[in-house]
C-alpha positions in Angstrom: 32.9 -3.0 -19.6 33.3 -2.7 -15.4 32.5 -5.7 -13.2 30.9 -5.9 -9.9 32.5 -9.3 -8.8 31.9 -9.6 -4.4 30.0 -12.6 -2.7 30.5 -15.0 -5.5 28.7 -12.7 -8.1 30.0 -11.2 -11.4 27.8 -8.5 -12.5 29.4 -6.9 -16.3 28.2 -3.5 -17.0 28.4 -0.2 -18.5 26.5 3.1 -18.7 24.4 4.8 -21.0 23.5 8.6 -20.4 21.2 9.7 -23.5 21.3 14.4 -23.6 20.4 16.5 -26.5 23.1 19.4 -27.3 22.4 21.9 -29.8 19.7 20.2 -31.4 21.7 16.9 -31.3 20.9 13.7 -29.7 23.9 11.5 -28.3 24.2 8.6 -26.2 27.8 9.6 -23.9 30.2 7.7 -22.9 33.0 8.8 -20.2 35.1 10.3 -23.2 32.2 12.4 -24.0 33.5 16.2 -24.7 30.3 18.0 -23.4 29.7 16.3 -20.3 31.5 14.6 -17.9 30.5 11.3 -16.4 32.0 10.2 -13.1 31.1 7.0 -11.7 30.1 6.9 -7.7 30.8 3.5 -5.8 30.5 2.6 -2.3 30.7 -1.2 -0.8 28.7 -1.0 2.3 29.5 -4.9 3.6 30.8 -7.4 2.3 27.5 -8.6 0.2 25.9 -5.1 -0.5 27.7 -2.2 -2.8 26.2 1.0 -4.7 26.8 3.2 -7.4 25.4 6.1 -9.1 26.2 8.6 -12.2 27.6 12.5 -11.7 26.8 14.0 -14.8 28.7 18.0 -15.4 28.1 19.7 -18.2 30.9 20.6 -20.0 29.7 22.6 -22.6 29.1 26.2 -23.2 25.4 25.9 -23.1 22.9 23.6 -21.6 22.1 20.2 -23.0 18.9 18.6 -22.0 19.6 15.2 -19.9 16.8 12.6 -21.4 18.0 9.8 -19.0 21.5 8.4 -17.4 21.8 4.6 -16.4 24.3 3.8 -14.6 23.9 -0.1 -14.7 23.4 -1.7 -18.4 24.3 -5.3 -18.2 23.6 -8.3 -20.4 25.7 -10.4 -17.9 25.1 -11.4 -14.2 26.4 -14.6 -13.0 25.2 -16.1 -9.8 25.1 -18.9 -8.4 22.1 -19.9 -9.9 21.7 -20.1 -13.6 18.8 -17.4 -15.0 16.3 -20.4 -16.2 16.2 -21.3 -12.2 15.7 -17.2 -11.7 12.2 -16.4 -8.9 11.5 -12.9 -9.3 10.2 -10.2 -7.0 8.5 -7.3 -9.1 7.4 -4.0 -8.1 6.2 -1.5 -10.0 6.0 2.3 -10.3 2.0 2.7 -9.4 -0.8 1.9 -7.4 -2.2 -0.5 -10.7 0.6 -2.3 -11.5 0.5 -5.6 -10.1 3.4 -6.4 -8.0 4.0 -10.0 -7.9 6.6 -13.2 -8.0 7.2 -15.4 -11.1 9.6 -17.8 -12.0 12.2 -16.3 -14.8 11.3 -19.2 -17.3 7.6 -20.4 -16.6 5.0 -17.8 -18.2 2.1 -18.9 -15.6 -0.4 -16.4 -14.5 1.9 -14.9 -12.1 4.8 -14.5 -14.8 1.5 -12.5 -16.5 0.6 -10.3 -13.5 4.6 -9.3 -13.1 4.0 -7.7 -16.8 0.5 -6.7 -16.6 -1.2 -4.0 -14.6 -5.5 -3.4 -13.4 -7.1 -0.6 -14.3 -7.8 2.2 -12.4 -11.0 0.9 -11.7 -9.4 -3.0 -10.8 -9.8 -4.5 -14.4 -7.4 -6.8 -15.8 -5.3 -5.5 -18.5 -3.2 -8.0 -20.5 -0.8 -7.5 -22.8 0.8 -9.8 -25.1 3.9 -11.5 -24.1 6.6 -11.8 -26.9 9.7 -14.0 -27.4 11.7 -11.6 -24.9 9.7 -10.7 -22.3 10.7 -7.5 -19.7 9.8 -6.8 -16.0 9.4 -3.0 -15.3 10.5 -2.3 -11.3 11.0 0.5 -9.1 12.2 0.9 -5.7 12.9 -2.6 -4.9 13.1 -5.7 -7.3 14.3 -9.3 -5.9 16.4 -12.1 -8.1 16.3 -15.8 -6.0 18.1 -19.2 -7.1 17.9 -21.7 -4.6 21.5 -21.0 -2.5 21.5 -17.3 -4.0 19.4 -13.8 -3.8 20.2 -10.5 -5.3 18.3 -7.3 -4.6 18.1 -4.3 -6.6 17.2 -1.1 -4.8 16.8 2.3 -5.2 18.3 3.9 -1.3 17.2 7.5 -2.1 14.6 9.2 -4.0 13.0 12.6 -5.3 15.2 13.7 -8.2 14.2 11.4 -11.4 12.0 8.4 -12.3 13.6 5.2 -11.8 13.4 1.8 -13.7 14.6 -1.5 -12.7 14.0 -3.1 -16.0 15.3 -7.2 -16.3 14.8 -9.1 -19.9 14.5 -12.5 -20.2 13.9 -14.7 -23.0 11.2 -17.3 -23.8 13.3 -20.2 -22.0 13.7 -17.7 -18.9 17.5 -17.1 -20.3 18.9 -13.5 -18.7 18.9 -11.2 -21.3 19.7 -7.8 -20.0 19.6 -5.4 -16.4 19.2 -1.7 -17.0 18.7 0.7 -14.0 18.3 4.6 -14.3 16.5 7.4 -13.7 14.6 9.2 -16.2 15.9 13.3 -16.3 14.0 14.5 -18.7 15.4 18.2 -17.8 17.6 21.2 -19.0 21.2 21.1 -17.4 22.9 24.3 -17.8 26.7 25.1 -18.4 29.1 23.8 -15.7 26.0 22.4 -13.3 25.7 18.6 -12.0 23.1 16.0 -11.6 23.4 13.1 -9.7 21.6 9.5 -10.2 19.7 8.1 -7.6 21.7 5.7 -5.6 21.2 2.0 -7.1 22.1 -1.0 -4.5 23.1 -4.5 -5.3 22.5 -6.4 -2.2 23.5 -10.4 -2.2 22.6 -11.0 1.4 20.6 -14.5 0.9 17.7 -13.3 2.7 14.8 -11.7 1.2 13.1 -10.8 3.9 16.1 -9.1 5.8 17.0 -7.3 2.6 13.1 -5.9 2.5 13.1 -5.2 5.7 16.7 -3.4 6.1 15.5 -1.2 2.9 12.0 -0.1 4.5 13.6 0.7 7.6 16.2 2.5 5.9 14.0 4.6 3.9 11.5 5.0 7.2 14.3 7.2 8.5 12.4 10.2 7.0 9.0 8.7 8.0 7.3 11.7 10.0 4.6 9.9 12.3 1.8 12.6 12.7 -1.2 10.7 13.4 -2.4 7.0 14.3 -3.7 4.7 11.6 -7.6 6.1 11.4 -10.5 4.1 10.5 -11.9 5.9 7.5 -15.5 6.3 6.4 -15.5 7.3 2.4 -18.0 8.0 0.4 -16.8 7.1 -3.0 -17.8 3.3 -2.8 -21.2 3.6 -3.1 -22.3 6.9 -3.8 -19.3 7.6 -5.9 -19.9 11.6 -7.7 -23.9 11.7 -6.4 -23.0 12.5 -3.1 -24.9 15.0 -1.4 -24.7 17.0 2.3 -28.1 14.8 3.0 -26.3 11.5 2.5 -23.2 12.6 4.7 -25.5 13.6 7.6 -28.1 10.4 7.6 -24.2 8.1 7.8 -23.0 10.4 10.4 -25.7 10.4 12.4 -25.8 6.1 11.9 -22.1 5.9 13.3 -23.3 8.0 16.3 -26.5 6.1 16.9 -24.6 2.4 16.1 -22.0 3.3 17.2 -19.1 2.6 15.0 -15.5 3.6 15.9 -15.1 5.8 12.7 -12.2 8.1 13.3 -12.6 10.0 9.9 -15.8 10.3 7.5 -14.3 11.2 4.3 -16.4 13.0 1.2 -15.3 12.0 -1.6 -15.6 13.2 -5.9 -19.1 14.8 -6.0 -19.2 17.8 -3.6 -17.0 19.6 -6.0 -18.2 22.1 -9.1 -15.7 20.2 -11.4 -12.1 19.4 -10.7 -10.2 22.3 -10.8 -13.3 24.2 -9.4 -12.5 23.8 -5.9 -16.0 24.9 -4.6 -18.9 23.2 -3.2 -21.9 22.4 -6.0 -25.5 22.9 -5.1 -25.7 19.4 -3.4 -23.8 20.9 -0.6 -25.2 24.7 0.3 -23.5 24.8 3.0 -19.8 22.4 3.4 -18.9 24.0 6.2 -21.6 22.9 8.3 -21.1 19.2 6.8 -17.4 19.4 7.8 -18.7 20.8 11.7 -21.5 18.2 11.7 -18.6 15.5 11.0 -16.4 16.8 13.6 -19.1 17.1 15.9 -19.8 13.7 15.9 -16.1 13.1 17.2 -14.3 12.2 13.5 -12.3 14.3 11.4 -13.9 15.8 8.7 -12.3 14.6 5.4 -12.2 15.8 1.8 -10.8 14.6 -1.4 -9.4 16.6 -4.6 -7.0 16.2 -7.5 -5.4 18.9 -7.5 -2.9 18.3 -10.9 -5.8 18.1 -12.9 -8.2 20.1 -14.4 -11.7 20.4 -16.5 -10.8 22.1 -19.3 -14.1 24.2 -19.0 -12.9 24.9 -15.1 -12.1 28.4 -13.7 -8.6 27.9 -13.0 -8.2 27.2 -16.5 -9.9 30.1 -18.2 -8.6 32.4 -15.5 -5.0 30.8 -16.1 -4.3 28.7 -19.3 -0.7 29.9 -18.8 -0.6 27.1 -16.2 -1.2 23.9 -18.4 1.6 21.7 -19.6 2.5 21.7 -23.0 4.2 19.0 -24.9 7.2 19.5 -26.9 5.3 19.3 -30.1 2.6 22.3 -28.7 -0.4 20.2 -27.5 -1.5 20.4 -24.0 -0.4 17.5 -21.9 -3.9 15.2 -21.0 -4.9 12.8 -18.4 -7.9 10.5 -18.4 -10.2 10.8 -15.4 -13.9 10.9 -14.5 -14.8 9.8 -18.3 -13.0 12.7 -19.7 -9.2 14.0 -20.7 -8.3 16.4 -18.3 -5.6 19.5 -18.7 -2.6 18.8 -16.5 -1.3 21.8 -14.5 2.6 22.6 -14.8 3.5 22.2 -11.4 7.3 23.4 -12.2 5.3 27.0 -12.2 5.7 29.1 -8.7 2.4 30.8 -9.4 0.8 26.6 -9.4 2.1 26.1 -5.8 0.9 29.6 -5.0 -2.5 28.8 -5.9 -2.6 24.9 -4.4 -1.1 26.4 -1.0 -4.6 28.8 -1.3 -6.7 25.8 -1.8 -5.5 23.8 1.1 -5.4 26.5 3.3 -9.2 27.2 2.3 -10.2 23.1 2.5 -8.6 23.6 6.0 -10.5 27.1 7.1 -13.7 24.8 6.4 -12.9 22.7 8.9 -10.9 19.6 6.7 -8.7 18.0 8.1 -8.1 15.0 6.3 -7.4 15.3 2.7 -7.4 13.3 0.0 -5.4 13.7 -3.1 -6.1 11.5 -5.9 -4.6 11.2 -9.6 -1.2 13.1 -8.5 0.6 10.9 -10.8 -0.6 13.0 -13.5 2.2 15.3 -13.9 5.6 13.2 -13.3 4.5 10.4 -15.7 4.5 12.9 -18.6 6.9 13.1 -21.4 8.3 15.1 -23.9 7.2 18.4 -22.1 7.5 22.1 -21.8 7.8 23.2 -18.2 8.0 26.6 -16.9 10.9 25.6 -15.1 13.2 23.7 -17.4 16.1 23.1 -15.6 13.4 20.4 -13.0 13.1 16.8 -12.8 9.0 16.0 -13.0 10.0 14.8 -10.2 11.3 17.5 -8.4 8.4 19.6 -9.7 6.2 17.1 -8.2 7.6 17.0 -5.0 7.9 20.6 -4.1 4.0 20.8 -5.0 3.4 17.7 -2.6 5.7 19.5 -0.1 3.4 22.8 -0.8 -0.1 21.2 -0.2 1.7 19.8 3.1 2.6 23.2 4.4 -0.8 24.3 3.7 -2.5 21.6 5.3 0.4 21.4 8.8 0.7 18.8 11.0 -2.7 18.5 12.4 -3.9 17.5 9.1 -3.3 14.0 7.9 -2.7 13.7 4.0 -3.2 10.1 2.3 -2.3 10.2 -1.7 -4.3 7.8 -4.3 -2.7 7.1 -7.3 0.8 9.3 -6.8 4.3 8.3 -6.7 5.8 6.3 -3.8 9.4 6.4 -2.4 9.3 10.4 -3.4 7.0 11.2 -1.1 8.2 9.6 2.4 7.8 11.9 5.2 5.2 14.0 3.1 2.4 11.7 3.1 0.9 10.3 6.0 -1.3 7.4 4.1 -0.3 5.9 -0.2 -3.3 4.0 -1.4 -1.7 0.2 -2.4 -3.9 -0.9 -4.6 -6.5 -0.3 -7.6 -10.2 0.4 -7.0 -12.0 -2.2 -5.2 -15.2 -3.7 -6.1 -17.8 -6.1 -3.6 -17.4 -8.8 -6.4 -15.4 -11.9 -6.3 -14.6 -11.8 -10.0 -15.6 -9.1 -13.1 -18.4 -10.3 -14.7 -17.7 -8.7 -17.7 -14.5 -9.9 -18.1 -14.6 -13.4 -15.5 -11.2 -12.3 -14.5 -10.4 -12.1 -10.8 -11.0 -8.7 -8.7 -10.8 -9.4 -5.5 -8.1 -11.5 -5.5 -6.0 -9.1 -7.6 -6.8 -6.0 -5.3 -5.8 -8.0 -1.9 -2.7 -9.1 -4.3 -1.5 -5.4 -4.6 -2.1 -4.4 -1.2 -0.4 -7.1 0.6 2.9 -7.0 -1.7 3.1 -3.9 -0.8 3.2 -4.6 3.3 6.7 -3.2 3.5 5.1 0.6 2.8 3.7 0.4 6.3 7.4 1.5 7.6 6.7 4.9 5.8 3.4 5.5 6.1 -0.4 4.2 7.0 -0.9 1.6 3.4 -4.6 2.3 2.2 -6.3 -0.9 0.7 -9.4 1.2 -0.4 -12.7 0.3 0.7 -14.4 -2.6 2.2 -17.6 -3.2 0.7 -19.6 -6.0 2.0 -23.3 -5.4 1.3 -26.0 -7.7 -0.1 -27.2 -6.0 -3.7 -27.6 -8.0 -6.7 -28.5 -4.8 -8.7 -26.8 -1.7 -9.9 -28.0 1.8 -10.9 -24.8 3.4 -10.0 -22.2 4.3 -12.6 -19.2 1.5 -12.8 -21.4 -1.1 -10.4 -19.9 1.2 -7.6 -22.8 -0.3 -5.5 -22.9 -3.7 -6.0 -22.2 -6.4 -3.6 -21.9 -9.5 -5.1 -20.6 -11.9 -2.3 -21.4 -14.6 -0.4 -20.9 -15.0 3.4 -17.4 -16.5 3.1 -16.3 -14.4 0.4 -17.0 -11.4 3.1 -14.9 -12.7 5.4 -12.3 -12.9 3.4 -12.7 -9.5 1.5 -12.9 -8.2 5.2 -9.5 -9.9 6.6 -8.1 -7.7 3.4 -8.3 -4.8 5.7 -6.4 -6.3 8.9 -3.7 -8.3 6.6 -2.7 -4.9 4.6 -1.6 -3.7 7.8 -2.3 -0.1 7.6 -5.8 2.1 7.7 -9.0 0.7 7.4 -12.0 2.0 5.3 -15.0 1.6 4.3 -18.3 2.4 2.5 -21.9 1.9 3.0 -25.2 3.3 2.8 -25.7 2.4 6.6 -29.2 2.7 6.8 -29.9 0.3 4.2 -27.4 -2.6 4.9 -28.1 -6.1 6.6 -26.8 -5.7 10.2 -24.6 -8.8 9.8 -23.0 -7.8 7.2 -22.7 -4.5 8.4 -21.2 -5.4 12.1 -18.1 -7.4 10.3 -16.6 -4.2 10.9 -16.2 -5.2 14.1 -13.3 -7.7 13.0 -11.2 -4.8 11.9 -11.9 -1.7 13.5 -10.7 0.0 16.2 -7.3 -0.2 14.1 -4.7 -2.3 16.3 -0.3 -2.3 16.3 0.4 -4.8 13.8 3.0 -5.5 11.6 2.7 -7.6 8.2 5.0 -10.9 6.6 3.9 -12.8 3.5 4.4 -16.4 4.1 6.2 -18.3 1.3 5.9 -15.4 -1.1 8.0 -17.2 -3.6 5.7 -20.1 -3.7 4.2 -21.0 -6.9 0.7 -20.0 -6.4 -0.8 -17.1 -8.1 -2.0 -15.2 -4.5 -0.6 -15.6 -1.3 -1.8 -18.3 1.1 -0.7 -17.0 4.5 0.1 -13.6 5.6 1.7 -13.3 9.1 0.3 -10.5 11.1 2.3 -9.7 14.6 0.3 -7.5 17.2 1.5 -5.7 19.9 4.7 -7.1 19.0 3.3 -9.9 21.3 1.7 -12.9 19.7 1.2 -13.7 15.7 -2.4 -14.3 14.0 -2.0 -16.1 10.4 -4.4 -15.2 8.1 -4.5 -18.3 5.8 -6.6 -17.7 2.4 -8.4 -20.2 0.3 -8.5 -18.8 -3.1 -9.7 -21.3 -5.1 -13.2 -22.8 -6.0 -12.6 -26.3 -4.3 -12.4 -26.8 -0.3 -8.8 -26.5 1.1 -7.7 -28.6 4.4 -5.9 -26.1 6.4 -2.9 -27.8 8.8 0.0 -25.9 10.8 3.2 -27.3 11.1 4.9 -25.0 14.6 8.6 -24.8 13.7 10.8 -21.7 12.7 9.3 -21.4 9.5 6.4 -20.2 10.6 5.7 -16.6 12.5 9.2 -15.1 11.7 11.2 -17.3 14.2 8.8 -17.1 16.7 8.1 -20.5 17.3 11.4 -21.9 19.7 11.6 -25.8 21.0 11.6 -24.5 24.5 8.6 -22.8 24.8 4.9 -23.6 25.2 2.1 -22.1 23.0 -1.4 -21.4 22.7 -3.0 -21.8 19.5 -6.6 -20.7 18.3 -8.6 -19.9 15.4 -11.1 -16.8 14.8 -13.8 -18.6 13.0 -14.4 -22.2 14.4 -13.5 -20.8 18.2 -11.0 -24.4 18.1 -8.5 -24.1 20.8 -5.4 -25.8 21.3 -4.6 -24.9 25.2 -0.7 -26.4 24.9 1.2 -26.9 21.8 5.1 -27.5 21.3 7.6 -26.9 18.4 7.3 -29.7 16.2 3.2 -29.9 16.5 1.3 -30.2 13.3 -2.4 -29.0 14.3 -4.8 -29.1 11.8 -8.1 -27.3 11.8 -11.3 -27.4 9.3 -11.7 -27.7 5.8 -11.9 -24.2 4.6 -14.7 -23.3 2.1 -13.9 -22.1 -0.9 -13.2 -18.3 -0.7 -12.7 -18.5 2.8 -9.8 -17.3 4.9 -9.1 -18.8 8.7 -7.2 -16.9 11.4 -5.0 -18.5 13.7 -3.4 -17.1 16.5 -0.4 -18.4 17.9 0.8 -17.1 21.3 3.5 -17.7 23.7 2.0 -19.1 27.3 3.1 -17.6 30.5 0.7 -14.1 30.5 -3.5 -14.4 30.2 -5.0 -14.2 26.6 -7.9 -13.8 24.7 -8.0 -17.2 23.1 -11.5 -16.5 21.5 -13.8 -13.9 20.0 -16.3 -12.6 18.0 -14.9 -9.3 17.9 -11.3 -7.8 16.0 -9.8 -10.7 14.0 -6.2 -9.6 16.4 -7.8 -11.8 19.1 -7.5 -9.0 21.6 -5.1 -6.1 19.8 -7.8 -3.9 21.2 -7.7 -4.8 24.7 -6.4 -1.9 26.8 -5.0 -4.4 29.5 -5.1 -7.9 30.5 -3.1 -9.3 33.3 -2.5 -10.3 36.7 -1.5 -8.6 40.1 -1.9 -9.9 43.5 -3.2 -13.0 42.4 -6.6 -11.0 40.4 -6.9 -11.1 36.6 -7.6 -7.7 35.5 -9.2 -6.5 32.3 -10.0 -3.2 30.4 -11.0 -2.7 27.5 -13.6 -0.3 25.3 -16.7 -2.1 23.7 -16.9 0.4 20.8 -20.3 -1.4 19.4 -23.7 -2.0 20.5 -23.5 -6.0 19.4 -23.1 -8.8 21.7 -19.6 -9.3 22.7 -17.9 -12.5 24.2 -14.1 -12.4 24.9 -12.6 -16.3 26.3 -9.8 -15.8 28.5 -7.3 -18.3 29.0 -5.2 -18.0 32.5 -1.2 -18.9 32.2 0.2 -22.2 34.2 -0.3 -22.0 37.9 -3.7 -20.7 38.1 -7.0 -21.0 38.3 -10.2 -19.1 39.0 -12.4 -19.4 41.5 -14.4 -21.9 40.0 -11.4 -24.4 39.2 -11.3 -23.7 35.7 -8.7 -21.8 33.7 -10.6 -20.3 31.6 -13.6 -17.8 31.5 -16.1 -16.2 29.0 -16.6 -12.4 29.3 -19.8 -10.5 27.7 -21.3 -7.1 27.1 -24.3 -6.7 24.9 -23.9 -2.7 24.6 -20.8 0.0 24.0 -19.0 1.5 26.7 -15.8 1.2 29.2 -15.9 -2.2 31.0 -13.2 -3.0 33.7 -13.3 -6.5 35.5 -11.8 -7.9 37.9 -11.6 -12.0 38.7 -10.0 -13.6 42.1 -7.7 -16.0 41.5 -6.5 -19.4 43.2 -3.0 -21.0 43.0 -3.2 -24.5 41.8 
């Protein structure tokens, strides 16, 4: 056994690398005779150090490389003991459920650490055993009390990896594996490497998260702002047609609404695979010209790894599907039916997909989204055309193909793909599972809402590397479904709105949303103006190792300028709501020296002076409710109140003072009655001796003011 011992931490492990040579499985050790295992290690400070695997094949022929782990230990000693264990868990896709849990309490959030949602946002449980494990990837969080240890993966593209941490019914450490899955030929005298695999001991979570996001953002490529995305999918869903696309367009126009994308989704295709337009839309090119016309890009969505098996690129090319080992094609469920996967280790494959793209683009498309990618890298036990890839790699190069297709101009958002892989390829990742406009299933009672918002906001870290995607907002009033999966209901009451609406500003990414716009109630309808235009923010979870299933306070900075807490009541019972201003709160934001404006969205309460130390407390919030509550240094004018974005003035173009006038610009992007409360700094006044003043406009357009100013 080899020790990691640094920071006061004993970490005892070995290796496992698992090949196949000439029809024979082993598990290798470093004496191996047909490959050669060399271990990598680098201590970056004092508290953080990382290793990886070089795996050479020594033999005369190529072996097939199932897996390597370079970190299989059953003990880690810190200075807490494993019972006292908190746990951060992330896993591979979109539908797992990332979450905290304490190692040796199997509450609800113990369950969602193991469990995953459906594609469509269902619970799915599975039964939890006398050892329990948690599957991670990309970054996975241990915390004691006077102790932390992160466990992250500091590069990507080459191999699945797997955190994977047992525990025992009592919460007693079992075992730590980390390691990439190969699954690949290796051929005489050739090398792989393992991904690199961190242990960081720095006891502070959030530094740790952060320094990893902004490590990885490195190879972030920023094409495009966040957009504000119209899609079709969450309420037309596959019946779609050109006539439905125009009568929304034309209802942003006429509104308006500051849509910067209209998306068509699933339906304006023959069948997937059969990348042309169905009879619904004669003529997509005009639909994709009407939809730029109206000043949005024109979007489209495909999955391209999948296919009907009755589709043309199928029967023109069953050459192209992936085979398992055993000779049946590999399968993936989708749309109510199994679906051929395409090898996408195959040149001719990439050939074809950079063909489609360019085509999607020639019809005016340029925003694309690509859904079920994942279809390909998670399978196993496969013949590729190219054996000698990681699914992986395979996958990546195809990603990297569609991107060249599409160029820069285009902006790409995946659904349902790998993550870390695909930095500085994608310019959106979808965070979450389907949404639906319901507070809980009511087929099953278990949560929806509150799981999707779950997903989305653990993931706020994924904003460093691209635009995070928490799927639709859906707030209609329909108690009754004739669409396939409920995709049209909308099930919630006025507060549950609200709160399902803050989901789009808390995630801290895109926004999107669906409607039939000419047949929604105008109130519900205009909530859109509490998220869109999309404003500079930047995301914290509050507490996130608090005990409580969801997440009570998400900090949201804007402009890098002043914080907004978005404080959630999830539970069935009214909640006070009280804030305590010291350096817990906002990041460190708060100082004892300072003065501070603080205000809620909802209730319009403000609280003109507050100091470190205050405890303010504001109204009972309803159940499923939310409040937001900004918090802003004094010394510049500020929107201390509005009815408009849920930022309290993100979308103001300027605001402040010269030559003793307050000036302010902004663009009222909706014909709805707008009223902004301005708060002057220390020191002035207006002309009517107040410090204060309420600004209106009833209908969209550029407004510039201008308001004289008196010394006190």
């Amino acid at each position: 056994m080899e020790q990691f011992s640094f920071c006061g931490a004993q970490i005892e492990y070995g290796l496992c690398v698992t090949y196949d040579c000439e029809g024979r499985a082993f598990s290798a050790d470093k004496t191996d005779k047909n490959i050669k295992i060399e271990r990598q290690t680098e201590q970056i400070a004092p508290y953080l150090i990382k290793t990886r695997l070089k795996i050479t094949n020594l033999s005369r022929g190529q072996i097939f490389l199932k897996e390597a782990i370079p970190v299989l230990s059953e003990k880690i000693v810190l200075k807490n003991p494993s019972y006292e264990w908190q746990m951060l868990i992330h896993g591979r896709h979109k539908n797992d459920l990332p979450s905290t849990c304490s190692a040796n309490l199997r509450d609800e959030r113990f369950r969602d650490a193991v469990n995953r949602l459906s594609e469509e946002g269902s619970l799915i449980t599975d039964k939890l055993g006398e050892n329990v494990t948690f599957y991670s990837d990309l970054l996975t969080i241990i915390k004691g009390e006077d102790s932390s240890a992160a466990f992250l993966v500091l590069s990507s593209g080459s191999q699945l990896t797997s955190c994977d941490i047992t525990v025992d019914k009592d919460g007693a450490f079992k075992e730590l594996s980390f390691g990439g899955e190969f699954n690949c030929f290796v051929k005489s005298g050739d090398t792989r490497y393992t991904q690199w695999f961190a242990i960081d001991l720095l006891n502070d979570w959030q530094k740790v998260t952060n320094d990893f996001a902004n490590e990885r953002a490195k190879e972030r490529l920023k094409r495009h702002s966040a957009p504000s995305v119209y899609c079709t999918w969450s309420y037309y869903g596959r019946e779609i047609t050109s006539e439905d696309v125009d009568i929304n367009v034309k209802k942003i126009k006429e509104n308006p609404l500051p849509f910067s994308c209209f998306q068509i989704d699933s339906g304006w295709e023959i069948c997937y695979g059969g990348w042309d337009a169905n009879e619904k839309f004669p003529d997509i090119e005009k639909t994709a010209q009407n939809i730029r016309s109206a000043g949005m890009m024109a979007g489209i969505w495909t999955c391209p790894f999948i296919a009907d098996k009755n589709s043309q690129v199928i029967s023109e090319h069953p050459e192209w599907i992936l085979y398992h080992n055993d000779g049946t094609p590999c399968e993936f469920y989708a749309g109510k039916k199994q679906n051929y996967v395409l090898d996408l280790s195959n040149p001719e494959v990439l050939v074809w997909l950079k063909e489609l793209y360019t085509k999607l683009v020639s019809w005016g498309f340029n925003y694309h989204k690509l859904d079920f990618t994942r279809s390909f890298p998670i399978q196993r036990d496969v013949k590729k055309f190219n054996p000698f890839m990681t699914n992986v790699e395979a996958y990546v190069e195809a990603m990297r193909a569609i991107r060249d297709a599409l160029g820069d101009d285009s902006y790409l958002e995946v659904c349902g793909g790998l993550y870390d892989p695909l930095i500085g390829i994608a310019d959106a990742q979808r965070t979450g599972s389907d949404v639906r406009s319901m507070w809980l299933d009511p087929s099953t009672e278990n949560p929806r809402i509150p799981m999707t918002i779950k997903q989305n906001v653990f993931r706020y870290f994924m904003n460093e590397w691209w635009d995070n995607d928490p799927d639709s907002l859906m707030v209609r009033r329909n108690e009754t479904s004739v669409k396939p999966v409920l995709l049209d209901l909308g099930l919630l009451n006025d507060e549950e709105a609200k709160i399902f609406t803050l989901n789009q500003y808390a995630g801290g990414g895109l926004v999107c949303s669906t409607e039939a716009l000419d047949n929604i109630d105008e109130d519900r309808m205009m909530l859109l103006r509490h998220v869109m235009p999309v404003v500079n923010t930047k995301v914290l979870p509050v507490n996130i190792f608090a005990t409580d299933r969801y997440l009570k306070c998400v900090d949201v900075t804007v402009n890098n300028k002043w914080h907004t807490l978005c404080v959630f009541n999830w539970s069935d019972e009214n909640m006070p709501v009280e804030v305590l201003l010291d350096e817990n709160i906002c990041n460190g934001f708060i100082k004892k020296d300072k003065s501070y404006c603080v205000s809620e969205f909802f209730s319009g309460r403000v609280i003109k002076n507050a100091a470190y130390g205050d405890c303010i407390n504001f109204a009972e919030l309803k159940p499923h409710s939310a409040a937001v509550i900004k918090i802003a240094e004094r010394g510049e004018p500020q929107i201390v109140c509005s009815n408009m974005h849920f930022s309290m003035g993100g979308e103001i173009e300027k605001l402040d003072i010269c030559n003793d006038t307050l000036n302010i610009e902004f663009e009222h992007r909706y014909n709805y009655p707008l009223k902004y409360t301005v708060l002057l700094p220390d020191g002035f006044l207006f002309e009517n001796v107040s410090d204060t003043i309420d600004i209106s406009a009833d209908t969209a357009g550029k407004i510039k003011l201008s308001y004289k100013l008196i010394k006190r």
